[in-house]
N, C-alpha and C positions, 0 to 999 in steps of 0.2 A: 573142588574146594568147598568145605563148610562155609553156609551163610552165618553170619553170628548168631543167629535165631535157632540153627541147629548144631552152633559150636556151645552154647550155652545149655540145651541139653543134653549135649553129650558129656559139656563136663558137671552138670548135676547127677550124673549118670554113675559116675566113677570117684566121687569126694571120697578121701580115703584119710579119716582121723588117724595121729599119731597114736601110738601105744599110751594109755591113761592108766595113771595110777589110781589104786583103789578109789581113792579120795575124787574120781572121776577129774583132775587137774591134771593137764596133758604132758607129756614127757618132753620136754623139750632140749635141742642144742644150747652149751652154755653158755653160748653168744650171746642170745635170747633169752637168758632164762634170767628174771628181776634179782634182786640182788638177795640174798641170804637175808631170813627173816620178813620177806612179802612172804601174802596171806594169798591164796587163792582163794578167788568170791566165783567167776560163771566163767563161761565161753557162752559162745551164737555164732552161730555161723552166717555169713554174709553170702547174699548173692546181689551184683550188679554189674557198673561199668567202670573200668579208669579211662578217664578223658583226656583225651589228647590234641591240642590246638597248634594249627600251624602259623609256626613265627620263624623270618627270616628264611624262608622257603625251608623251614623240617618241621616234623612235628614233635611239641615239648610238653611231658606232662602237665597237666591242670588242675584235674581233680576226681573224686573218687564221686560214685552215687552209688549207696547199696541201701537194699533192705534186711534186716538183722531177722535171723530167725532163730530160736530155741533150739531147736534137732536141724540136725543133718539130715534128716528122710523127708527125701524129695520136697523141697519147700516152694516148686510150683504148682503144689495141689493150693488147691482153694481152700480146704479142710486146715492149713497148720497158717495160722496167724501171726503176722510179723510180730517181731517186742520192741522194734526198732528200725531207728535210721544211722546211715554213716555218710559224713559230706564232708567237704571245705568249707569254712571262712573265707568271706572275701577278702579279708584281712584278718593278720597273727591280732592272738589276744596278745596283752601284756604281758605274759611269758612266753612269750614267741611261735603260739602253736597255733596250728589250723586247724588240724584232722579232730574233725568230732563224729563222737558219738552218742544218741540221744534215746533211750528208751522212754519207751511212751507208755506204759502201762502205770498205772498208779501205784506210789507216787510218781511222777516223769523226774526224771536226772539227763544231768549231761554231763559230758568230760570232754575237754581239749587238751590235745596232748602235742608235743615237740619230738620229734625223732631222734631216740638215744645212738642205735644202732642199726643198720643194714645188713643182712647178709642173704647170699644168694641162696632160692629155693633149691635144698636138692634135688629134687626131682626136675629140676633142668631150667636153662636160658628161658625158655618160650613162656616161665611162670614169674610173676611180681617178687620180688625179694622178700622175706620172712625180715619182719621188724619186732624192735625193741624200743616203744616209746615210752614219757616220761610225762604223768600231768602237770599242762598248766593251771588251767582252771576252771572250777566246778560251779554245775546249777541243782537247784532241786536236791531233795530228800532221798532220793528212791537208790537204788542199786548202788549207781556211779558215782553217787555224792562220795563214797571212799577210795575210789578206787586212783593208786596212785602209778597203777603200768599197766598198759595195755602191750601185749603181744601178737601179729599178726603172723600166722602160720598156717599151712597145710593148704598152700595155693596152687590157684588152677586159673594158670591164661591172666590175659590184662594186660599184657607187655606191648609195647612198641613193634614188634616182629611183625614184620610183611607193610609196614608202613611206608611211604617215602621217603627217601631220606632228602629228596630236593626238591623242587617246584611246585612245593604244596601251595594253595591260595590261600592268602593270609587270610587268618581268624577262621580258616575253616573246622570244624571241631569232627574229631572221632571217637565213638566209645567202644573200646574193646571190652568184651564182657568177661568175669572174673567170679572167681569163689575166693572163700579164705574162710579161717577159723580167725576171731577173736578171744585172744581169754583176758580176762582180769583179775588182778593186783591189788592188793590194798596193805597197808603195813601195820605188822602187828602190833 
């Protein structure tokens, strides 16, 4: 059995980008894909954990911690410098949303977004669903001040799999570790 420490580089090992159109904006399912007339601005690629705490003896997702990186090639070198973070609100903004993300290069931006859609990663059960979210609402000047969908795609691990499903101690937390591409939306 991989420890997460070397379930995490194996799956930095194997990130495997969708087919990109010229425009380097990634091809996506049209489950996912913003609605006719979004703009593509970036992608980054995330590596961290989704969190998982136990309630009422199983474990229930909680929340995400990643750090956002620019390229795909190998982002546990020292050498390639985050542009970002991605977390939960302890609470929804006023549009109902928690999942942020916050780049931090000048100018800093953030965006909180609400989840439009779900669908399951094809490349199998044992990877986080490929989303389709929807901003709430925006901080700062920089990137994301426009950006009005994010899509989460080309994932790897993070799931619930191999958890308990009963007798956990309550408020005990786990983080399974996770990849994923981010791209961004903004409307024309």
């Amino acid at each position: 059995m991989l420890t997460k420490f070397a379930l995490l580089f194996a799956l930095l090992g194997s990130t495997a980008a969708a087919p990109a159109a010229a425009s380097g904006e990634p091809t996506l399912p049209s489950q996912v894909t913003p609605p006719a007339g979004s703009v593509y601005i970036t992608s980054v690629h995330a590596v961290g954990t989704q969190n998982y705490v136990c309630t009422n003896g199983t474990f229930v997702f909680s929340r995400p911690e990643a750090k956002l990186y620019a390229t795909e090639a190998r982002p546990y070198a020292k050498c390639i410098p985050t542009v970002g973070i991605h977390y939960f609100l302890d609470t929804a903004d006023v549009g109902g949303g928690r999942a942020t993300w916050e780049f931090t290069d000048a100018p800093t931006s953030v965006v909180t977004v609400k989840t439009l859609l779900s669908l399951p990663s094809p490349d199998g059960t044992a990877n986080i669903p490929w989303l389709l979210t929807n901003a709430t609402s925006h901080e700062g000047t920089g990137v994301l001040s426009n950006v009005q969908y994010v899509v989460r795609h080309n994932t790897k691990a993070g799931t619930a799999a191999g958890l308990p499903t009963s007798g956990c101690t309550a408020g005990a937390v786990v983080k399974q570790p996770y990849t994923a591409t981010y791209s961004y939306y903004g409307n024309a």
